[in-house]
C-alpha positions as CSV (number, residue, x, y, z in Angstrom):
1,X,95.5,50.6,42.1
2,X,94.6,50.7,45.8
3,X,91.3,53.0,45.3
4,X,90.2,50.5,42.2
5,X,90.4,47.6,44.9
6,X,88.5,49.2,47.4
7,X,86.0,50.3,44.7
8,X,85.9,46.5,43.1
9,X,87.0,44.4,46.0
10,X,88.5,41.8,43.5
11,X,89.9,42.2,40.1
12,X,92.6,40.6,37.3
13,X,96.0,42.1,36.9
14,X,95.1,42.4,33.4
15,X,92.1,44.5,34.3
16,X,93.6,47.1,36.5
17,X,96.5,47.5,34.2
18,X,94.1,48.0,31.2
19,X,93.0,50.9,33.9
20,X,96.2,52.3,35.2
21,X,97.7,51.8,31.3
22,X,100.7,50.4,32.7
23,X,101.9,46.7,32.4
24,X,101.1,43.2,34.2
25,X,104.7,43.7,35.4
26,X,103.8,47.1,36.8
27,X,100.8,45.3,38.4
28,X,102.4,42.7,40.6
29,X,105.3,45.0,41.2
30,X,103.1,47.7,43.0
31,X,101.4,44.6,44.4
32,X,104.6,43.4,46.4
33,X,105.4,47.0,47.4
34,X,102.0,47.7,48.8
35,X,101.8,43.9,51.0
36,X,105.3,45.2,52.3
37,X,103.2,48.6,53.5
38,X,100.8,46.4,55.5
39,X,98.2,46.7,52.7
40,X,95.7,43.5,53.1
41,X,96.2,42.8,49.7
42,X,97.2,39.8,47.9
43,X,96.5,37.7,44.5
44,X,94.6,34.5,44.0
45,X,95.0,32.1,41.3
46,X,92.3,30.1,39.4
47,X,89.5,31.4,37.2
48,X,87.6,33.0,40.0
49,X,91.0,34.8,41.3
50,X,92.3,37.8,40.6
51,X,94.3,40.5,43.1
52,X,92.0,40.7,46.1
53,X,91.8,43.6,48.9
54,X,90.8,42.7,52.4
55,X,87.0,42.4,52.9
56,X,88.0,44.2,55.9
57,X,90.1,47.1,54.9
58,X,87.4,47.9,52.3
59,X,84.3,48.2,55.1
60,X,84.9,51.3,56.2
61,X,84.1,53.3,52.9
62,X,81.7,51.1,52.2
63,X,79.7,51.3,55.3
64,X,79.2,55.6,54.8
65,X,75.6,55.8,54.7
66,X,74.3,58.3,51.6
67,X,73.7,61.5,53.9
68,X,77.7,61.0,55.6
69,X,79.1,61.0,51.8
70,X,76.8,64.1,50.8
71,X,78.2,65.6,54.3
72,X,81.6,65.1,53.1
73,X,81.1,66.7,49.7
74,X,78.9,69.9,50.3
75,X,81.1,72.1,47.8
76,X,82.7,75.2,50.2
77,X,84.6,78.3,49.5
78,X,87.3,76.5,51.4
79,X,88.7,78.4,53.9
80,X,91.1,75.9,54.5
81,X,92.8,77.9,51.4
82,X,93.5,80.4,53.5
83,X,96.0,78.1,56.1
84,X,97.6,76.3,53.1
85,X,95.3,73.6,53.0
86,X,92.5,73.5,50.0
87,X,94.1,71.5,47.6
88,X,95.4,69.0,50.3
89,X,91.5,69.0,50.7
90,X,90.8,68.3,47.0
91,X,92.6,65.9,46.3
92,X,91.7,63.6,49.9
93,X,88.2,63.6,48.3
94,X,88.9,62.9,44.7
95,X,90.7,59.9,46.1
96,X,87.9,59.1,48.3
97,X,85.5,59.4,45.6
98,X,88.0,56.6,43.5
99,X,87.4,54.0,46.6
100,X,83.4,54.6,46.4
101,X,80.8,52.4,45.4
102,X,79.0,53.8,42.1
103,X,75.7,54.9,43.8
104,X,78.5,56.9,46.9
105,X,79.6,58.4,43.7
106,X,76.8,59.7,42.4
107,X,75.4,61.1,45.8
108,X,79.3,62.7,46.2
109,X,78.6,64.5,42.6
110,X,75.4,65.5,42.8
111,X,76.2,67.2,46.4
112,X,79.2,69.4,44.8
113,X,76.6,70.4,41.9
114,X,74.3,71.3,44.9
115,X,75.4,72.4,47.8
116,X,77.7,75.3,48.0
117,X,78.9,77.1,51.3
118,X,80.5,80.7,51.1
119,X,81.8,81.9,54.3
120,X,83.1,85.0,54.2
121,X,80.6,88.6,54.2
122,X,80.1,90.9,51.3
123,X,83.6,92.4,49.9
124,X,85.2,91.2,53.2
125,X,89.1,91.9,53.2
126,X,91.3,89.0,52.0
127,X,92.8,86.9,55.1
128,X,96.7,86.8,55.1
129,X,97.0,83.6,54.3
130,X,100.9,83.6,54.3
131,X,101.2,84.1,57.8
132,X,98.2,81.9,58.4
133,X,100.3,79.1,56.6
134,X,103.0,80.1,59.3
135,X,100.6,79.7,61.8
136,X,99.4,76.6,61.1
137,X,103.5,75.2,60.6
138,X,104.1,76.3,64.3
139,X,100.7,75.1,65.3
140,X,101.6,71.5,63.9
141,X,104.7,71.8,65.0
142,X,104.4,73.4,69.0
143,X,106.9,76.1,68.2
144,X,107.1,79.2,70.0
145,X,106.5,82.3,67.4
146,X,106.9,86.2,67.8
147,X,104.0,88.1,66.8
148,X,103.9,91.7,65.3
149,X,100.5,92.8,66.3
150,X,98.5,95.8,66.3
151,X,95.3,95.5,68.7
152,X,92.1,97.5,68.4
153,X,93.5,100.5,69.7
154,X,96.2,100.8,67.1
155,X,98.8,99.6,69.8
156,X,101.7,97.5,67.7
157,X,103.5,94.9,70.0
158,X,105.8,92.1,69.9
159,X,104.8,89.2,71.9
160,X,105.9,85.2,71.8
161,X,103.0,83.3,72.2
162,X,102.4,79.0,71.8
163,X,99.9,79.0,69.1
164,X,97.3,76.4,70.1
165,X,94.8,76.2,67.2
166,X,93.3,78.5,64.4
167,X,89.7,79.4,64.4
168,X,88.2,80.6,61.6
169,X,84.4,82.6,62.1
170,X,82.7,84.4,59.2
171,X,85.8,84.5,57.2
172,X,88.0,85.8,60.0
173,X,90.9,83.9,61.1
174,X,92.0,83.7,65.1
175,X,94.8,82.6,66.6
176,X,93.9,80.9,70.0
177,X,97.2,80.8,72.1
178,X,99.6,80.5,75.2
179,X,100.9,83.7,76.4
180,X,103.1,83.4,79.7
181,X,100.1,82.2,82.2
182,X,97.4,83.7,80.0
183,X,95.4,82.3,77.5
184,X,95.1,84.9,74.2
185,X,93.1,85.2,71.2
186,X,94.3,87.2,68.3
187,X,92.8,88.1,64.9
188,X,95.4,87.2,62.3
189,X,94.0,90.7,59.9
190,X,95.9,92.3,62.7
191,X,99.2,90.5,62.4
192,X,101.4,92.9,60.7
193,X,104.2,89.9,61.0
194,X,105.6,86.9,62.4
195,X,108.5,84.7,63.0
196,X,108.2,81.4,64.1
197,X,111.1,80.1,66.3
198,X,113.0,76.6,66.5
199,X,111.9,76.9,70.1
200,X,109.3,73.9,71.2
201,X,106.7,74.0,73.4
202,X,104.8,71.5,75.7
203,X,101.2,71.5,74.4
204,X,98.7,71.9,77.6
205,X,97.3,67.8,77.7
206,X,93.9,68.9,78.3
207,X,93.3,71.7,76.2
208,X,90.8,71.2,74.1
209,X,89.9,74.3,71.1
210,X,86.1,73.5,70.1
211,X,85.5,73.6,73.9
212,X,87.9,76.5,74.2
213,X,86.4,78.1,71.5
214,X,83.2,78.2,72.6
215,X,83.5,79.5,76.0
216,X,85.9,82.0,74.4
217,X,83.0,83.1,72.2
218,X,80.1,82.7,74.3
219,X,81.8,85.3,77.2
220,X,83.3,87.9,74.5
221,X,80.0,88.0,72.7
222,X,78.2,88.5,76.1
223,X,81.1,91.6,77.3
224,X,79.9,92.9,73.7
225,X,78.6,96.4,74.4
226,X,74.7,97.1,72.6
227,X,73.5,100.3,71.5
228,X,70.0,99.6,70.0
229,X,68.7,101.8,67.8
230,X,64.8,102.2,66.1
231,X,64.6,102.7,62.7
232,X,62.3,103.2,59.3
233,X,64.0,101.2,56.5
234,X,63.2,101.6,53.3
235,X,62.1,98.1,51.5
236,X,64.9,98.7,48.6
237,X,67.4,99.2,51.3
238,X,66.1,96.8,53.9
239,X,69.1,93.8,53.3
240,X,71.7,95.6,52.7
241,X,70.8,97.3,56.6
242,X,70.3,94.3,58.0
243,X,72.8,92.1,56.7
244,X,75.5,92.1,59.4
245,X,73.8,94.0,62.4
246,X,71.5,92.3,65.2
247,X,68.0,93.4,64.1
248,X,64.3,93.0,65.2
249,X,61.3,93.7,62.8
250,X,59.1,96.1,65.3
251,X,56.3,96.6,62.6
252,X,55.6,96.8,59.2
253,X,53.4,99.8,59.6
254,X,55.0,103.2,58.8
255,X,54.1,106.7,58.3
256,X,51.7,107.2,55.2
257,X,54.5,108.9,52.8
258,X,56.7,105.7,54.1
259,X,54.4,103.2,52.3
260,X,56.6,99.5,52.5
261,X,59.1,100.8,54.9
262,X,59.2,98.5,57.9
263,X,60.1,99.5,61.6
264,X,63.6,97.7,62.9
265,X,65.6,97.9,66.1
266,X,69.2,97.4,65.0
267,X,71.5,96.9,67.8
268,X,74.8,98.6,67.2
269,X,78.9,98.7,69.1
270,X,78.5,102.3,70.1
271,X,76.8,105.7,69.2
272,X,79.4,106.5,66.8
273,X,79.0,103.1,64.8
274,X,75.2,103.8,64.5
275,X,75.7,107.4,63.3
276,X,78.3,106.4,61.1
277,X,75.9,103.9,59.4
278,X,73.0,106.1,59.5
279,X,74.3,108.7,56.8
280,X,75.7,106.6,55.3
281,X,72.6,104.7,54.4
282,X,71.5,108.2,53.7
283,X,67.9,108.3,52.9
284,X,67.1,104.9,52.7
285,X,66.8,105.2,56.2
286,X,65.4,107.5,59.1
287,X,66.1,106.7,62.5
288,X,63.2,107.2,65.5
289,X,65.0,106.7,69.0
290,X,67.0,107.4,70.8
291,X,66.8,111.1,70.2
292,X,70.3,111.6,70.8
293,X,71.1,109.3,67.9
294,X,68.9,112.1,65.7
295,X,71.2,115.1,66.9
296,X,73.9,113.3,66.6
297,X,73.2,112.6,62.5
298,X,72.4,115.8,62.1
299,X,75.6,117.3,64.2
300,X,77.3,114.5,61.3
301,X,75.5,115.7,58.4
302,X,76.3,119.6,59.3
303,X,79.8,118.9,59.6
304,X,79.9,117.1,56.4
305,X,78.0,120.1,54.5
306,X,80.1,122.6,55.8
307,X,83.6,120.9,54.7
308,X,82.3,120.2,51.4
309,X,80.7,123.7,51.0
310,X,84.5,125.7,52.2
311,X,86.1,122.6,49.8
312,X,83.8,123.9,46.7
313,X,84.7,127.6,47.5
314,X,88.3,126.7,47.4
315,X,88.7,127.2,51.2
316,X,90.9,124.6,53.1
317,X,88.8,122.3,55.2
């Protein structure tokens, strides 16, 4: 009843009934219930009456301009889902999109039909999204939770941490949090478990986790280490190299037999990442410097043979 008031401004009992198929009775029932809520909403008699919502209450949906409604309903893979919260999301729009005029409407649909955002990389793992929904409870809530983690190292630890916010960046989850005097970021893939206490905590007044966030990411992605590394890429194989890595198009030139092949710098973790990757590209791609990047494909690819070559004689590897 309320979204068909904010839509119309004014209409009869009998027409919003005829809408909501219930009776007039129904109507001016609801109609008590919502002036007791503090709902601006009230009926007026005579032939020009009907029940009338607050010029007021209704401004704000109608002042968004075109481009704020399409803004609002750019269709997304919704990685709210992952903390619990994609059909809370659904459902907030479909009942915005009942207060809108007909032409917000219209811009709302066409945007869905659209616009369509996928964060997450190729055949990326699934977030745990039951411990994420945890996460976001004791986020809410400023309880104090025990983590079971396992770092980059392999180290598993139990720590109780005040979790602050949840960040979510290319389809990972972080948890940005308190730890004693220290403040922590952890990826939720590497949770192997949590329990979240009764224990409050006193959120810090002036933390802020967009600002956090972005000094966070700004000084981890500078401490990154870089190992570049120049390559020939094969045109068939050149997006499927250069999908996730740092890269730099050198030249399109290339050796005569390497017609189409264009020359990239990719900039890798380590060494051992960019070997790794290099066979297993395999010869979709031939890398040109550093030379100890060459030897140490080839020290890769000899190792490989020979366990495959004892395996096929029946030797034990």
């Amino acid at each position: 009843m309320l979204l068909l008031l904010q839509s119309k401004g004014r209409a009869s009992a009998r027409q919003i009934a005829a809408s909501l198929e219930v009776s007039e009775r129904t109507i001016y029932r609801d109609l008590d219930s919502l002036s007791a809520a503090g709902i601006p909403v009230h009926a007026e008699r005579g032939s020009g009456g009907g029940i009338v919502l607050s010029e007021g209450y209704r401004r704000a949906l109608m002042q968004f301009r075109e481009d704020e409604i399409r803004a609002l309903f750019a269709s997304a893979t919704d990685a709210l889902a992952d903390v619990g919260l994609g059909d809370n999301l659904r459902r907030a729009l479909d009942k915005l999109a009942g207060g809108l005029t007909d032409v917000q409407r219209r811009a709302a649909h066409e945007t869905r039909g659209r616009i369509h955002i996928d964060p997450r990389r190729w055949r990326q793992a699934t977030q745990p999204r039951e411990l994420l929904s945890a996460l976001r409870r004791a986020t809410n809530e400023n309880l104090r939770t025990l983590l079971h983690y396992r770092d980059r190292n392999g180290k598993v630890t139990e720590r109780v941490v005040e979790p602050l916010g949840l960040v979510a960046k290319a389809g990972v989850w972080y948890l940005v949090s308190r730890y004693g005097d220290e403040m922590r970021v952890f990826r939720a893939d590497r949770m192997l478990g949590l329990d979240v206490t009764d224990e409050r905590f006193e959120r810090p007044p002036s933390f802020d986790l967009d600002s956090y966030w972005r000094e966070w990411s700004t000084e981890f992605e500078r401490d990154l280490p870089g190992y570049p590394v120049v390559v020939l890429v094969a045109p068939e194989a050149f997006d499927d190299v250069c999908a996730y890595w740092e890269y730099e198009i050198l030249s399109d030139a290339a050796p005569r037999k390497k017609r189409g092949w264009k020359t990239v710098r990719l900039l890798f973790p380590s060494l051992g990442v960019a070997v790794a990757h290099i066979v297993m590209w395999g010869r979709h791609v031939d890398a040109v410097e550093p030379a100890a990047v060459r030897a140490a494909t080839l020290s890769k690819a000899r190792e490989a043979v020979r366990l495959y070559q004892l395996k096929g004689r029946g030797g034990r590897p």
